[in-house]
Chimera marker file (.cmm) of the C-alpha trace (Angstrom):
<marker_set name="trace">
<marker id="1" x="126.456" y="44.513" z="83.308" r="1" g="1" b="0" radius="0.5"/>
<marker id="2" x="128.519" y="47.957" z="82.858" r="1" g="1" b="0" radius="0.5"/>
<marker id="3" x="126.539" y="51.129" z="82.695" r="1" g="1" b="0" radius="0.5"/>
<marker id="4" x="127.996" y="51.834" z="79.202" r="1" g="1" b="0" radius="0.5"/>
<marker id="5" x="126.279" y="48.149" z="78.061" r="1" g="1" b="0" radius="0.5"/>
<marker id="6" x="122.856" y="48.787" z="79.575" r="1" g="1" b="0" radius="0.5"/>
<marker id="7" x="120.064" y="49.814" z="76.626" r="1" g="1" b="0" radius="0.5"/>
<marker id="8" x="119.522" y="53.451" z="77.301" r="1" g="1" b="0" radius="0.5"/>
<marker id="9" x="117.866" y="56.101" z="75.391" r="1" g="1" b="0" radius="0.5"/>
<marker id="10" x="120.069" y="58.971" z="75.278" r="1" g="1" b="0" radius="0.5"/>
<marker id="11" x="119.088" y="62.192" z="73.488" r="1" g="1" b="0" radius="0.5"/>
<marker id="12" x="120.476" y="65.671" z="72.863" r="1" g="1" b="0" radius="0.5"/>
<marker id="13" x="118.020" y="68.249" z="72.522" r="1" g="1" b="0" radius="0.5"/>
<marker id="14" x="118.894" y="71.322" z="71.152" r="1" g="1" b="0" radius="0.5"/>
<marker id="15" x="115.590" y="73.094" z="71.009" r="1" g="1" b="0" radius="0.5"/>
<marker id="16" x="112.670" y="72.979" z="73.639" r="1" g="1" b="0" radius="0.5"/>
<marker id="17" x="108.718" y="72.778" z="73.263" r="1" g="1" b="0" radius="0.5"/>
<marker id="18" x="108.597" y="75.320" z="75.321" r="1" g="1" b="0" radius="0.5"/>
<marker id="19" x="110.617" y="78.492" z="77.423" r="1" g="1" b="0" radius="0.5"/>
<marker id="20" x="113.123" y="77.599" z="79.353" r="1" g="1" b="0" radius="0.5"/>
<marker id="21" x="115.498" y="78.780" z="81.989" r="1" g="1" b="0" radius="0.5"/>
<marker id="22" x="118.972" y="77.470" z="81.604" r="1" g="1" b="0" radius="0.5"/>
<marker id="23" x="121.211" y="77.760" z="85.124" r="1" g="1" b="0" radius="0.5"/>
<marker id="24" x="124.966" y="77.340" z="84.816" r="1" g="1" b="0" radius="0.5"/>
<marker id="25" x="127.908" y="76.583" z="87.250" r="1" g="1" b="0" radius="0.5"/>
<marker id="26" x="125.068" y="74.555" z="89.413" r="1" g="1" b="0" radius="0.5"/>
<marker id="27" x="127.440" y="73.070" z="92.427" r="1" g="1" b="0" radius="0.5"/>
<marker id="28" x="126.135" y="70.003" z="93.967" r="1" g="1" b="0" radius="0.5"/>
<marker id="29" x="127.481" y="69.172" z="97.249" r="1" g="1" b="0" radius="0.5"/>
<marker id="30" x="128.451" y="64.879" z="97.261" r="1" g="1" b="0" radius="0.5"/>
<marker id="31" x="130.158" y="64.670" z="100.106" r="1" g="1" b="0" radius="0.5"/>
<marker id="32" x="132.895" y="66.053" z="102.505" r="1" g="1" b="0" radius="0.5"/>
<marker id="33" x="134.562" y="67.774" z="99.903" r="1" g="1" b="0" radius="0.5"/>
<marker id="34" x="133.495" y="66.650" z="96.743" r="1" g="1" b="0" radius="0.5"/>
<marker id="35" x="131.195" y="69.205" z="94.049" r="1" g="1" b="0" radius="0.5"/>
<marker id="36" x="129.347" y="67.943" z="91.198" r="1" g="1" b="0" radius="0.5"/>
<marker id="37" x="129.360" y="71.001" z="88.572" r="1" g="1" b="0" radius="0.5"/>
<marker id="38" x="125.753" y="71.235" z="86.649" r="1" g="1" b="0" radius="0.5"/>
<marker id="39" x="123.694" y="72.975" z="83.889" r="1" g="1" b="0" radius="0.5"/>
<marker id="40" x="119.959" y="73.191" z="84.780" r="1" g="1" b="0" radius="0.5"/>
<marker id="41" x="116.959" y="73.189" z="82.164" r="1" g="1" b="0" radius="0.5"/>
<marker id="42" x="114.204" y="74.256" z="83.858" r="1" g="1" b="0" radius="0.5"/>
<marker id="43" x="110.494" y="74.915" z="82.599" r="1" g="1" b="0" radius="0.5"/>
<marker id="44" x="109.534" y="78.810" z="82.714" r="1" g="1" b="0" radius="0.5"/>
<link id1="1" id2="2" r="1" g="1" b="0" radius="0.2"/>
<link id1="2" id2="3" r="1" g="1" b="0" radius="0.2"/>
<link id1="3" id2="4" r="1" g="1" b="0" radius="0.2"/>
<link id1="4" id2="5" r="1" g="1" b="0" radius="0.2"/>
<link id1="5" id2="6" r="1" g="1" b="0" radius="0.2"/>
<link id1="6" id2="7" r="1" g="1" b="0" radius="0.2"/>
<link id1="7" id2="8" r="1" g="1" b="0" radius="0.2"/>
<link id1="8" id2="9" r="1" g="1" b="0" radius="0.2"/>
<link id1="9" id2="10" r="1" g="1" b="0" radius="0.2"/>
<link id1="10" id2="11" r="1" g="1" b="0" radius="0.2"/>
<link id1="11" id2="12" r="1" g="1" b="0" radius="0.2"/>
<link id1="12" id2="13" r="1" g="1" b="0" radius="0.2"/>
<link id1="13" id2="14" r="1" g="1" b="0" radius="0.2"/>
<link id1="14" id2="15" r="1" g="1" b="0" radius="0.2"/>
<link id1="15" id2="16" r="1" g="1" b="0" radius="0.2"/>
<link id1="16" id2="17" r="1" g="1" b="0" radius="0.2"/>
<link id1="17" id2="18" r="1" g="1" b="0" radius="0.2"/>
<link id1="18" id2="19" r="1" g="1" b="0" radius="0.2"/>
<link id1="19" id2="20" r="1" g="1" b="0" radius="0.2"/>
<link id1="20" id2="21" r="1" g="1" b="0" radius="0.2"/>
<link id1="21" id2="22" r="1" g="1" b="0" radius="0.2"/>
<link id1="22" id2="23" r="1" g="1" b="0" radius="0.2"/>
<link id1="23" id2="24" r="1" g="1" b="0" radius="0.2"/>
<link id1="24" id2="25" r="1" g="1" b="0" radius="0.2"/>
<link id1="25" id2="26" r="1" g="1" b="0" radius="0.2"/>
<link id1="26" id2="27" r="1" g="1" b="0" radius="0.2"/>
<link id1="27" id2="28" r="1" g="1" b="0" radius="0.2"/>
<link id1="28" id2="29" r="1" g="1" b="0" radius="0.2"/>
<link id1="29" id2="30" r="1" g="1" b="0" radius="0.2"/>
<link id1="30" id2="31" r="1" g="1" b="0" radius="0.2"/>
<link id1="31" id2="32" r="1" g="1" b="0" radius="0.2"/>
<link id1="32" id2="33" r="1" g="1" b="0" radius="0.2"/>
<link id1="33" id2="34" r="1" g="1" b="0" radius="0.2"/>
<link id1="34" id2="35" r="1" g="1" b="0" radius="0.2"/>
<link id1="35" id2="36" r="1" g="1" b="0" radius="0.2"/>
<link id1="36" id2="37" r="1" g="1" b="0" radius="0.2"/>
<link id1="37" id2="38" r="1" g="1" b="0" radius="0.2"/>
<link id1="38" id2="39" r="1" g="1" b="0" radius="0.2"/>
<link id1="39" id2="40" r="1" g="1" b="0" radius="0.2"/>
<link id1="40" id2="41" r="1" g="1" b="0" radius="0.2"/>
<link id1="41" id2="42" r="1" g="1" b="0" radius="0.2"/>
<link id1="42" id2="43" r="1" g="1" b="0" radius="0.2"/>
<link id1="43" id2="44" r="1" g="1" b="0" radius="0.2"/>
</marker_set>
């Protein structure tokens, strides 16, 4: 089965229950030479 077929339940939140702290240009190291760029919702 492809990732796109599996039943997932995907959801875009624009507002939050509660504060949060929102960290951009995250880099995630992968491997030798290889970043993952992320944005990071975290609970205050």
């Amino acid at each position: 089965m492809k990732p796109s077929e599996k039943d997932v339940n995907r959801r875009i939140r624009s507002e939050f229950p509660y504060k949060v702290e929102k960290s951009t240009q995250v880099s995630i190291a992968v491997d030798d030479n290889i970043q993952l760029a992320a944005t990071i919702w975290m609970p205050r």
